[in-house]
N, CA, C and O atoms as CSV, one atom per row, in Angstrom:
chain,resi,resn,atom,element,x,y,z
A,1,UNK,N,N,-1.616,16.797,2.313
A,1,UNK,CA,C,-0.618,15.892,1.754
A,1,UNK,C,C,-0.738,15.931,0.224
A,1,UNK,O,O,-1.705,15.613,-0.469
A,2,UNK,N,N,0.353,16.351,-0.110
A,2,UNK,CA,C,0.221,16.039,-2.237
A,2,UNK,C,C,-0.181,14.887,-2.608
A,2,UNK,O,O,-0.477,13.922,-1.904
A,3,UNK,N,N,-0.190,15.016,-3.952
A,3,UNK,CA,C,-0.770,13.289,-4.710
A,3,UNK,C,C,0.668,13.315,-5.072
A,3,UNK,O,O,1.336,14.282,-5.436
A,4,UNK,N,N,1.108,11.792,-4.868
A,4,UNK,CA,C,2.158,11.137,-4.846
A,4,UNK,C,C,1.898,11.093,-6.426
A,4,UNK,O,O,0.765,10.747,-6.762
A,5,UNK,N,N,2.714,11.370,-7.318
A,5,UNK,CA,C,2.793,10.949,-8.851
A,5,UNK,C,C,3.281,9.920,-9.393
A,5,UNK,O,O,2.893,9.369,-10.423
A,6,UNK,N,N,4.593,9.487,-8.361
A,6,UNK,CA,C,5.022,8.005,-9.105
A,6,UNK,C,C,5.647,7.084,-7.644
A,6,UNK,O,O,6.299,7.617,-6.746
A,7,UNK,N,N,5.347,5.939,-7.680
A,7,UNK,CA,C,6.172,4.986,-6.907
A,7,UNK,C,C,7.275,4.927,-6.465
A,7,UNK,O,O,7.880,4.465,-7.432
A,8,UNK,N,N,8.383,5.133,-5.279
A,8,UNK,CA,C,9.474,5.239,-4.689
A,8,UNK,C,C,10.093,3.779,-4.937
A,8,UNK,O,O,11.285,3.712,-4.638
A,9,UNK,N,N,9.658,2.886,-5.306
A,9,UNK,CA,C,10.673,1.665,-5.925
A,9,UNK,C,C,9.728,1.071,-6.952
A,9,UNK,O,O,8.504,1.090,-6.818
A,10,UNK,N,N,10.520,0.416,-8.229
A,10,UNK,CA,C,9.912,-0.641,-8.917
A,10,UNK,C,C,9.610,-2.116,-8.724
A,10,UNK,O,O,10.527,-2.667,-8.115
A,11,UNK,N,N,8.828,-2.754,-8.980
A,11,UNK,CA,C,8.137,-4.076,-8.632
A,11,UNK,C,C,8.469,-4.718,-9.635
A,11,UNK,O,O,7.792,-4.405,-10.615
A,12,UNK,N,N,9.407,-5.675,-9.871
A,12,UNK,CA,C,9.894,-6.633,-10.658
A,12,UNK,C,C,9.543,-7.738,-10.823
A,12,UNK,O,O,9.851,-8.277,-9.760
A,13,UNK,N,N,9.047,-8.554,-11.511
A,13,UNK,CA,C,8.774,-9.968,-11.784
A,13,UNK,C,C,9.827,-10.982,-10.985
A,13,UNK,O,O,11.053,-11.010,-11.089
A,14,UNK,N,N,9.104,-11.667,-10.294
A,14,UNK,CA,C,9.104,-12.939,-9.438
A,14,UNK,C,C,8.657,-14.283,-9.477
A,14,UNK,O,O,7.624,-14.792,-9.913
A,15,UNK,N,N,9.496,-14.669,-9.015
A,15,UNK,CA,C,9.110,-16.306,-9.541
A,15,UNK,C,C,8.166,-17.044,-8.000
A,15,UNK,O,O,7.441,-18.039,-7.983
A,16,UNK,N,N,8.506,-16.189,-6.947
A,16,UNK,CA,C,8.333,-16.186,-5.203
A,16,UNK,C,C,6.639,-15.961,-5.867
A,16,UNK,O,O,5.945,-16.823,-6.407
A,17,UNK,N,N,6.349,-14.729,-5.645
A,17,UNK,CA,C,5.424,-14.045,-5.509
A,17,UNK,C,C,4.493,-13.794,-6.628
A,17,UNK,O,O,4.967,-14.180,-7.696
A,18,UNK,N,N,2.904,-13.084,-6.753
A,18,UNK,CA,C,2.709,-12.894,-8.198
A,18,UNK,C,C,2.758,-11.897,-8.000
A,18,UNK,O,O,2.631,-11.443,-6.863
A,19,UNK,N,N,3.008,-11.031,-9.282
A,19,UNK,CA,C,3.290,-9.369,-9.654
A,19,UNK,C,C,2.557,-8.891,-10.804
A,19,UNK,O,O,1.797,-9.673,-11.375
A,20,UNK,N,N,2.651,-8.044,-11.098
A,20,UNK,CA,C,2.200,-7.518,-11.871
A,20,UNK,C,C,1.171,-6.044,-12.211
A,20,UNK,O,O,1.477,-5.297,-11.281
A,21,UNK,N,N,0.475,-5.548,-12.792
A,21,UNK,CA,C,0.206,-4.608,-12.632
A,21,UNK,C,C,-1.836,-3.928,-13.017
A,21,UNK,O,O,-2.371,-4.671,-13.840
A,22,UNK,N,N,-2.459,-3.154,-12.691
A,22,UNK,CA,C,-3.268,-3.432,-13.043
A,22,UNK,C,C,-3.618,-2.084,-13.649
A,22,UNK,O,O,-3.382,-1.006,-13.104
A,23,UNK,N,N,-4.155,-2.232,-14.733
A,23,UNK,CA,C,-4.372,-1.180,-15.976
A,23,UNK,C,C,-5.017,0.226,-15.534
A,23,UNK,O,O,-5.545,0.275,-14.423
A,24,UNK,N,N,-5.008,0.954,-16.052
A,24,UNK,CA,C,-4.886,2.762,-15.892
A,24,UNK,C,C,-6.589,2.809,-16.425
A,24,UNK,O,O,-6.941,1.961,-17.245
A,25,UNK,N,N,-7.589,3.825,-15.919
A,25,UNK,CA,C,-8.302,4.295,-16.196
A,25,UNK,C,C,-8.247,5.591,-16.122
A,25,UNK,O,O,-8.072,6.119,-15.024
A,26,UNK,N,N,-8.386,6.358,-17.288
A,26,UNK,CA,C,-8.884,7.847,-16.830
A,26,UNK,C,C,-7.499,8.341,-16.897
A,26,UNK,O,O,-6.634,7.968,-17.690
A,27,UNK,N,N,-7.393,9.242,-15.951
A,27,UNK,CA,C,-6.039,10.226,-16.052
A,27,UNK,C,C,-5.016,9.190,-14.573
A,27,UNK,O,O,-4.186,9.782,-13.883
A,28,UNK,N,N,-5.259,7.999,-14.412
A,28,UNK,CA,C,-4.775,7.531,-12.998
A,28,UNK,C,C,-4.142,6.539,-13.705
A,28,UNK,O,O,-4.672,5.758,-14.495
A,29,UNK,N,N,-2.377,6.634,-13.220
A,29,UNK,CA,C,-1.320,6.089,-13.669
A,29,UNK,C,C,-1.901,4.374,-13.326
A,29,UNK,O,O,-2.740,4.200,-12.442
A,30,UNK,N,N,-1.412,3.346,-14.029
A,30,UNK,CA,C,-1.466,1.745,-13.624
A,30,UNK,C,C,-0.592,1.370,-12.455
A,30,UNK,O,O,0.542,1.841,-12.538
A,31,UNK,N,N,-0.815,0.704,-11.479
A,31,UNK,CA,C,-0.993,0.324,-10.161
A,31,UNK,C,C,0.014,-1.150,-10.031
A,31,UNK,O,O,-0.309,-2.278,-10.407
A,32,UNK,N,N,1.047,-0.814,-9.511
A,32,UNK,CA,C,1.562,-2.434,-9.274
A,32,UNK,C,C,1.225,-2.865,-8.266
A,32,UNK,O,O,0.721,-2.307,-7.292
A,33,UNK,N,N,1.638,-4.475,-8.550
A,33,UNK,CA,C,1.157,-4.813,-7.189
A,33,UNK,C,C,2.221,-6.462,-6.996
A,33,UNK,O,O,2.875,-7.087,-7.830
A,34,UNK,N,N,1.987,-6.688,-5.589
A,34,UNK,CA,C,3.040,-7.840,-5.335
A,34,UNK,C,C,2.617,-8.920,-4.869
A,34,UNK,O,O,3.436,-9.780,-4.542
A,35,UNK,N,N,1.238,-9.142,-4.723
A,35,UNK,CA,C,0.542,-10.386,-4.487
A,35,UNK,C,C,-1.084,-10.465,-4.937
A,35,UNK,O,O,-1.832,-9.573,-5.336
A,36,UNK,N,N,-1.275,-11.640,-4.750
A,36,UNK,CA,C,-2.794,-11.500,-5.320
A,36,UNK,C,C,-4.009,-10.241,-4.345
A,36,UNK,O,O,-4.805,-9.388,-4.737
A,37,UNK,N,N,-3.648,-10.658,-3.174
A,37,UNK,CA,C,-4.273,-9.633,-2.617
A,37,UNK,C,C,-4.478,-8.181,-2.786
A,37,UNK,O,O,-5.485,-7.476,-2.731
A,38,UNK,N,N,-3.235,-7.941,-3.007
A,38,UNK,CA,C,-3.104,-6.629,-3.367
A,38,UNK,C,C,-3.601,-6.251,-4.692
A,38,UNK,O,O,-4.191,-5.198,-4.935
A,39,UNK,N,N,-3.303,-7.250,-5.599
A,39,UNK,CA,C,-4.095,-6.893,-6.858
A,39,UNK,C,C,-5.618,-6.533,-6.826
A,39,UNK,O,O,-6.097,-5.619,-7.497
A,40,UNK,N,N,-6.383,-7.394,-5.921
A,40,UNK,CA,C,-7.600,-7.119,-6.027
A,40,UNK,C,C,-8.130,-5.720,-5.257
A,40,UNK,O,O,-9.193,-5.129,-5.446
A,41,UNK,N,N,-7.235,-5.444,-4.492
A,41,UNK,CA,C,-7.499,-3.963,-3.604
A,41,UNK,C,C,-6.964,-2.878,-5.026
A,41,UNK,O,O,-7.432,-1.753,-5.200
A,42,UNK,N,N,-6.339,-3.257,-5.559
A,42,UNK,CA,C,-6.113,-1.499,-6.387
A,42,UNK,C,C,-7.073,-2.296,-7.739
A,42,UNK,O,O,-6.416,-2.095,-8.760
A,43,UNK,N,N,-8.121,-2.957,-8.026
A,43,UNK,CA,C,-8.844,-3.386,-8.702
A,43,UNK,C,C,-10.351,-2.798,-8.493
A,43,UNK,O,O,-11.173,-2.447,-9.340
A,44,UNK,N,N,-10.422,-2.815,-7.133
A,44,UNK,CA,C,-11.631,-2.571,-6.296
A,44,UNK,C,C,-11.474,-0.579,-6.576
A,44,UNK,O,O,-12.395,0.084,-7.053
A,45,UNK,N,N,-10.281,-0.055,-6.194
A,45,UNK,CA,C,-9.707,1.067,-5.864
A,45,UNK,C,C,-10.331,1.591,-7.355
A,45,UNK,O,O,-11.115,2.538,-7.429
A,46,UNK,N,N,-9.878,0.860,-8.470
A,46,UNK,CA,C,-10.205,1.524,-10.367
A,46,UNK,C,C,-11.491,1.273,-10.296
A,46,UNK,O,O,-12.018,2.065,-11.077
A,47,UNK,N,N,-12.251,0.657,-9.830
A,47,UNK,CA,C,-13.964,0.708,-9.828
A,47,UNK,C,C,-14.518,1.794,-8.758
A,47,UNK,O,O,-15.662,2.211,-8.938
A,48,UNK,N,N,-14.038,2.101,-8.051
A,48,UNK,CA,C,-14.840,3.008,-6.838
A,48,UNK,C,C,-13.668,4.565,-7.561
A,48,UNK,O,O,-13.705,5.589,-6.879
A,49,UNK,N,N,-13.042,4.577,-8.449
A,49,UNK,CA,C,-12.861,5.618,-9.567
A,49,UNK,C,C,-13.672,6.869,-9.533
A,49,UNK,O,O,-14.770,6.618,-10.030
A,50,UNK,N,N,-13.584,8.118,-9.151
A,50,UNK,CA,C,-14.812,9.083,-9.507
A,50,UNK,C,C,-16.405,8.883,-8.806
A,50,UNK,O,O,-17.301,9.716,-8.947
A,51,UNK,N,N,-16.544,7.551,-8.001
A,51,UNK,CA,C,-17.914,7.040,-6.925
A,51,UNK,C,C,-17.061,7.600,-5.726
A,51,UNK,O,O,-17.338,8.758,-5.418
A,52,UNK,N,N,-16.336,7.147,-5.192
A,52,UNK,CA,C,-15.452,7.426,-3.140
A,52,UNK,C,C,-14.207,7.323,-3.396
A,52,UNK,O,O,-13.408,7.518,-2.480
A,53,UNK,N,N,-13.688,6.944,-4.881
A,53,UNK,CA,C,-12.187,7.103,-4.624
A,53,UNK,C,C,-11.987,8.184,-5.669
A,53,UNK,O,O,-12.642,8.137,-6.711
A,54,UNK,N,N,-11.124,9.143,-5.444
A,54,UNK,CA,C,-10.430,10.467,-6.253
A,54,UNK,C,C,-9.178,10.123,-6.805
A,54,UNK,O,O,-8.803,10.269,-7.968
A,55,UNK,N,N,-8.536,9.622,-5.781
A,55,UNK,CA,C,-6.849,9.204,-6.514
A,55,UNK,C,C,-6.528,7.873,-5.309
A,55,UNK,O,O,-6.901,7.600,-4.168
A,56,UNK,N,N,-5.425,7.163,-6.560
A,56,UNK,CA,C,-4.994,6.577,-5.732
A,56,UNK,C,C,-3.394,6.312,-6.312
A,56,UNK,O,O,-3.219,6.498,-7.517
A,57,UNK,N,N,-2.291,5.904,-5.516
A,57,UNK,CA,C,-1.127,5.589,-5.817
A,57,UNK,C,C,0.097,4.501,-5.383
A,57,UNK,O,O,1.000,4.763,-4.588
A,58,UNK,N,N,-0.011,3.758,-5.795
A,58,UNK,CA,C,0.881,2.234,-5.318
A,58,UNK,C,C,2.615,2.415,-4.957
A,58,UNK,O,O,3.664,2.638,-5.562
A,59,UNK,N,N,2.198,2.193,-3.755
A,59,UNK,CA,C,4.183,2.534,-3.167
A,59,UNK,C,C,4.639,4.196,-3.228
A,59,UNK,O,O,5.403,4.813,-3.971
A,60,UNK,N,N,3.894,4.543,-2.226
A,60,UNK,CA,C,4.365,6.141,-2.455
A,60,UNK,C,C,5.166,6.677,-1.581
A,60,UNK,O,O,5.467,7.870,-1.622
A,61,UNK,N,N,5.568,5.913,-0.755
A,61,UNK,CA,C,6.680,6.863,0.130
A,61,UNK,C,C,7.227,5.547,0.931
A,61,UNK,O,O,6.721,4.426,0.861
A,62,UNK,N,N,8.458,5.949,1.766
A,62,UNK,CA,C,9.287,4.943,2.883
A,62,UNK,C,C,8.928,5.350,3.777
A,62,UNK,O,O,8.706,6.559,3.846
A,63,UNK,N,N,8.757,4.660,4.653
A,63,UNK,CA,C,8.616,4.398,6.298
A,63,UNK,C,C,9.621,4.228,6.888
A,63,UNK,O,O,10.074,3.165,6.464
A,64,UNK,N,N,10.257,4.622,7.613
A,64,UNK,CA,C,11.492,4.580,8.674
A,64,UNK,C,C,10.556,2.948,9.727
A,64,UNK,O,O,9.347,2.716,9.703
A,65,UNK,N,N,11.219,2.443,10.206
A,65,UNK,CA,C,11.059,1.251,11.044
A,65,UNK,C,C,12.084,0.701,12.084
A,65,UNK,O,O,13.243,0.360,11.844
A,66,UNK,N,N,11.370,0.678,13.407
A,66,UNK,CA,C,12.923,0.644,14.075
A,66,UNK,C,C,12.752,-0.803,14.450
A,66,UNK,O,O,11.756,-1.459,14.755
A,67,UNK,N,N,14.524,-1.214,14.290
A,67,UNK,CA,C,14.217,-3.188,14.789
A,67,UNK,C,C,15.024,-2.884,16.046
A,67,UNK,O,O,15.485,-1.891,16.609
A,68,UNK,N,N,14.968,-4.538,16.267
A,68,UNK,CA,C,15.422,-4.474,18.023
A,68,UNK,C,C,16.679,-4.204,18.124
A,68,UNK,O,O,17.110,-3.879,19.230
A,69,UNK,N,N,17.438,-4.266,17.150
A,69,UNK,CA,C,19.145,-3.822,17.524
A,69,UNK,C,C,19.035,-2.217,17.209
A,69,UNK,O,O,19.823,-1.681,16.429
A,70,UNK,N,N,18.097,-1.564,17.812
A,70,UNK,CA,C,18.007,0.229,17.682
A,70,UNK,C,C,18.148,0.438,16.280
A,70,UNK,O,O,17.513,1.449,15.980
A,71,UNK,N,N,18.777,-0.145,15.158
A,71,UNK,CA,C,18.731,0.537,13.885
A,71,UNK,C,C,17.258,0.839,13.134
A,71,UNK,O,O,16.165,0.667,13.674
A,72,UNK,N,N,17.439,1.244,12.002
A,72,UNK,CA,C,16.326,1.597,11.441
A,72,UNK,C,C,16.305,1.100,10.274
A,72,UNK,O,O,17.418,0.975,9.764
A,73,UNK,N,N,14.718,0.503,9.172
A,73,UNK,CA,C,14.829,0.130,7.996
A,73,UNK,C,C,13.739,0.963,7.519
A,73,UNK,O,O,12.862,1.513,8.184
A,74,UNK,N,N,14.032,0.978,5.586
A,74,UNK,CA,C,12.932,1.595,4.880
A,74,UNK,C,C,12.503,0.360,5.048
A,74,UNK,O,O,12.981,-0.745,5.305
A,75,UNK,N,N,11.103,1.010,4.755
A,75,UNK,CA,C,9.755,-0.096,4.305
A,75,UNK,C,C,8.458,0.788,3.480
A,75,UNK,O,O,7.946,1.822,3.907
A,76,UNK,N,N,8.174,0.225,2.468
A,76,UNK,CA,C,7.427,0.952,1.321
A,76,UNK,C,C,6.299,0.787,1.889
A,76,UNK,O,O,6.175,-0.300,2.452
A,77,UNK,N,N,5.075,1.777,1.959
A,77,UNK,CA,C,4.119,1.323,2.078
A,77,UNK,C,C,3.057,1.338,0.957
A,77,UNK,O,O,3.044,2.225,0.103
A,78,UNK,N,N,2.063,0.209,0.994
A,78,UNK,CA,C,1.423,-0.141,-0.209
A,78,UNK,C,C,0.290,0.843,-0.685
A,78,UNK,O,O,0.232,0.549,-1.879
A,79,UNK,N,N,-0.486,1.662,-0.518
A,79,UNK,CA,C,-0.848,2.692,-1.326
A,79,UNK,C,C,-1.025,4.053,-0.498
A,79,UNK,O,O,-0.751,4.250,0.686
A,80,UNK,N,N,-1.457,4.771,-1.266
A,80,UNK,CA,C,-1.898,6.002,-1.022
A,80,UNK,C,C,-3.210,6.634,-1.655
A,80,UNK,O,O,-3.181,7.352,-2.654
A,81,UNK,N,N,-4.511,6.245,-0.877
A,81,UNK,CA,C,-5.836,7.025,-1.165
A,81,UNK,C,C,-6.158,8.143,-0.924
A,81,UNK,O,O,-5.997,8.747,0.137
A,82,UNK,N,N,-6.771,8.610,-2.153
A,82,UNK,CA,C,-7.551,10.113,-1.776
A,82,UNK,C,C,-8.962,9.594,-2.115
A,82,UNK,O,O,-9.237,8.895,-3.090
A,83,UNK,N,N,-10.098,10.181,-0.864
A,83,UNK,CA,C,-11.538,10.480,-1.093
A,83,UNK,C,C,-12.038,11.223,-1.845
A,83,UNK,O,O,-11.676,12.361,-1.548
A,84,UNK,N,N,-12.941,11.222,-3.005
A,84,UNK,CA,C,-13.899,12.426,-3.243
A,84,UNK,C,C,-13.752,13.225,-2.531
A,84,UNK,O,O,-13.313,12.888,-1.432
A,85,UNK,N,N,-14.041,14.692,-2.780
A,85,UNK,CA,C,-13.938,15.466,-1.872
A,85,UNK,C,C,-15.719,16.169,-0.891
A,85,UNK,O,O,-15.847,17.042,-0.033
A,86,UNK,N,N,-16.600,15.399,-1.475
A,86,UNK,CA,C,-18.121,15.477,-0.801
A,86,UNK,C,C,-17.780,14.257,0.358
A,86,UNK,O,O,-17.983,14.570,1.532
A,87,UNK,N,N,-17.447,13.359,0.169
A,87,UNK,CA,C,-17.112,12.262,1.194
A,87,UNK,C,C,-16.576,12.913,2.581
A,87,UNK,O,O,-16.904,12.358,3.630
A,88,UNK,N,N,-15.812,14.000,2.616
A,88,UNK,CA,C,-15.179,14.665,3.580
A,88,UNK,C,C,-14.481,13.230,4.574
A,88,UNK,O,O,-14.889,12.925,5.695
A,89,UNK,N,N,-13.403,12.536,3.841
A,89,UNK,CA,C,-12.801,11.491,4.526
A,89,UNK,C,C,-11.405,12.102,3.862
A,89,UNK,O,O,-11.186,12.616,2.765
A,90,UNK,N,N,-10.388,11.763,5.237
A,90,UNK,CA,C,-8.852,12.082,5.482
A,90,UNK,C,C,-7.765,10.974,4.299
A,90,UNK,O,O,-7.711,9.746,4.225
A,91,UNK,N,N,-7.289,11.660,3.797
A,91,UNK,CA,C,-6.518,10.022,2.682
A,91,UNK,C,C,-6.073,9.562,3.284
A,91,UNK,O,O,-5.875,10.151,4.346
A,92,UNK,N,N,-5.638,8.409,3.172
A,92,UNK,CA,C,-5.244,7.088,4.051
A,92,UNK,C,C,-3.674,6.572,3.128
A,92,UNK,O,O,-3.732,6.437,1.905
A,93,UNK,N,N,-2.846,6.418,3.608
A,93,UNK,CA,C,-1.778,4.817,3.848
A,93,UNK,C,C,-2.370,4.402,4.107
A,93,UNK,O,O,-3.153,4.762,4.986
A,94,UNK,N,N,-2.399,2.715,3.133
A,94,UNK,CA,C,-2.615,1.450,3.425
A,94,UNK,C,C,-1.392,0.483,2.839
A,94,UNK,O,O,-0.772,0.462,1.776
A,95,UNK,N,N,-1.356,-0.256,3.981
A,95,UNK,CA,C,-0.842,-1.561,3.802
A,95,UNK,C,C,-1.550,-2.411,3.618
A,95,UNK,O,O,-2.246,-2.414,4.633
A,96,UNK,N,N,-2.052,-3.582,2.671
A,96,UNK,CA,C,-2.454,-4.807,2.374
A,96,UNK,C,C,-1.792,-5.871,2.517
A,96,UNK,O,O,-0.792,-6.241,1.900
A,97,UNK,N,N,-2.670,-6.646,3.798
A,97,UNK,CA,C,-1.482,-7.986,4.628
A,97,UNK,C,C,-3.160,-8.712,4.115
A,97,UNK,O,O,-4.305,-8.262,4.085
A,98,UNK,N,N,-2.508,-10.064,3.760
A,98,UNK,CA,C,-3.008,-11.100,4.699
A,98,UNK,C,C,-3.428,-11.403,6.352
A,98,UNK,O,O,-2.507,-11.034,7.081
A,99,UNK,N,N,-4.401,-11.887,6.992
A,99,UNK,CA,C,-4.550,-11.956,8.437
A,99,UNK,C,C,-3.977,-12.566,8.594
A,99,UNK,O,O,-3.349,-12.107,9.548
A,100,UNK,N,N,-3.413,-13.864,8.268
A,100,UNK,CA,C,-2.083,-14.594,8.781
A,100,UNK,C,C,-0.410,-14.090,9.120
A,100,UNK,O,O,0.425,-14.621,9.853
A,101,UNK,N,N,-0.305,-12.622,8.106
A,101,UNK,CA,C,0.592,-12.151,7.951
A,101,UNK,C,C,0.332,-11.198,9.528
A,101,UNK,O,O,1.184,-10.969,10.386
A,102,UNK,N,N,-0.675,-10.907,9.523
A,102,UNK,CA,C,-0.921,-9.679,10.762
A,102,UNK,C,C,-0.737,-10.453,11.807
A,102,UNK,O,O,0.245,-10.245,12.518
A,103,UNK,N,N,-1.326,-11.133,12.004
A,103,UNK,CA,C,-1.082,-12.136,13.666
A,103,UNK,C,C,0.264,-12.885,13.468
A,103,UNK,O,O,0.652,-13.629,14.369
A,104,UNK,N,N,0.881,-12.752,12.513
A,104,UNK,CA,C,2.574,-13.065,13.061
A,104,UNK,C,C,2.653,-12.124,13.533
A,104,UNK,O,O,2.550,-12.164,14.759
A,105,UNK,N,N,2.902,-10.580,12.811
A,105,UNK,CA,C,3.817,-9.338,12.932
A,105,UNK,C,C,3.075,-9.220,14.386
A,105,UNK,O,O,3.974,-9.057,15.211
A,106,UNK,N,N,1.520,-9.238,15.178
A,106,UNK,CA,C,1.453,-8.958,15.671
A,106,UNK,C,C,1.894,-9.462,17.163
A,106,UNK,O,O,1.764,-8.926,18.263
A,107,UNK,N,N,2.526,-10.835,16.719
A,107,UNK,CA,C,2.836,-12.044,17.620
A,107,UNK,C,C,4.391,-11.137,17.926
A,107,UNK,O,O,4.480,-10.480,18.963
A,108,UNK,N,N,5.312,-11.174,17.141
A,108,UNK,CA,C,6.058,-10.404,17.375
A,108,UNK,C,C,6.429,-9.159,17.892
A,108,UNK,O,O,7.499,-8.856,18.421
A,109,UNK,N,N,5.323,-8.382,17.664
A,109,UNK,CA,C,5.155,-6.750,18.535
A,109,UNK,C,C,5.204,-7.214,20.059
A,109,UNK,O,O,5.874,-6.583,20.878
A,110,UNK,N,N,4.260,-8.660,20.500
A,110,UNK,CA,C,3.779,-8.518,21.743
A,110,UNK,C,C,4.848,-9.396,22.778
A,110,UNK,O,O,4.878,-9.157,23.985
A,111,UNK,N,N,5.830,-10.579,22.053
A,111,UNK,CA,C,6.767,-10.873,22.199
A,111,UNK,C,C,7.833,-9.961,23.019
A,111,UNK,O,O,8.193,-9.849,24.191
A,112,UNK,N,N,8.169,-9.317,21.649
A,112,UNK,CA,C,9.444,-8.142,22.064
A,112,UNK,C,C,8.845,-7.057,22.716
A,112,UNK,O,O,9.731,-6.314,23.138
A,113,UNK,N,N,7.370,-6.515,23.065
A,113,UNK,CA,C,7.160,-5.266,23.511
A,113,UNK,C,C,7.835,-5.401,24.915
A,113,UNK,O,O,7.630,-6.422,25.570
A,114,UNK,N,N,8.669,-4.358,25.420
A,114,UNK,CA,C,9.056,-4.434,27.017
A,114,UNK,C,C,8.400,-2.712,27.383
A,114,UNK,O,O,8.655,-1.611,26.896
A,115,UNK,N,N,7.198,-3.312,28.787
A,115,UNK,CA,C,6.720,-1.998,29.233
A,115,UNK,C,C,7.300,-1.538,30.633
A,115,UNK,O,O,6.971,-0.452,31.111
């Protein structure tokens, strides 16, 4: 998989949510982010810099998502890690939820799942 170079949407200031962005070290572009949580994960991400993290990139691609009326939505997902390469670990998509946020969505999966 390539290194994603820039973000597939911009993160705009909100009055809802906090935003903002967290500063560039090194040759690795600055990192937005859309809640506190997330701030502290691409915070953690600029310290583990050149130690287990190689690259990382905030909002790098859309997700197709299917809802219950069969259509489909984008949905951004929140980063894109690369490992050192001695680590011999696979880069990862991550999404950064809250656990409150997960046991809705997951309340809902189990709701609507029909087997």
């Amino acid at each position: 998989m390539p290194k994603f170079q820039r973000p597939v949407r911009k993160i705009r200031k909100s009055r809802v949510s906090r935003t903002g962005f967290v500063s560039a070290r090194g040759d690795q572009p600055a990192a937005n982010y859309e809640s506190s949580l997330e701030r502290d994960f691409f915070i953690v991400l600029r310290f583990d810099l050149g130690y287990e993290v190689d690259y990382y990139c905030h909002q790098p691609l859309y997700v197709e998502v299917p809802k219950l009326n069969g259509r489909t939505s984008r949905y951004p997902i929140d980063a894109y890690v690369e490992f050192c390469a001695n680590l011999n670990k696979y880069p990862r998509l991550v999404e950064v939820k809250y656990r409150k946020a997960l046991t809705h969505v997951l309340q809902l999966f189990t709701t609507n799942l029909r087997v």
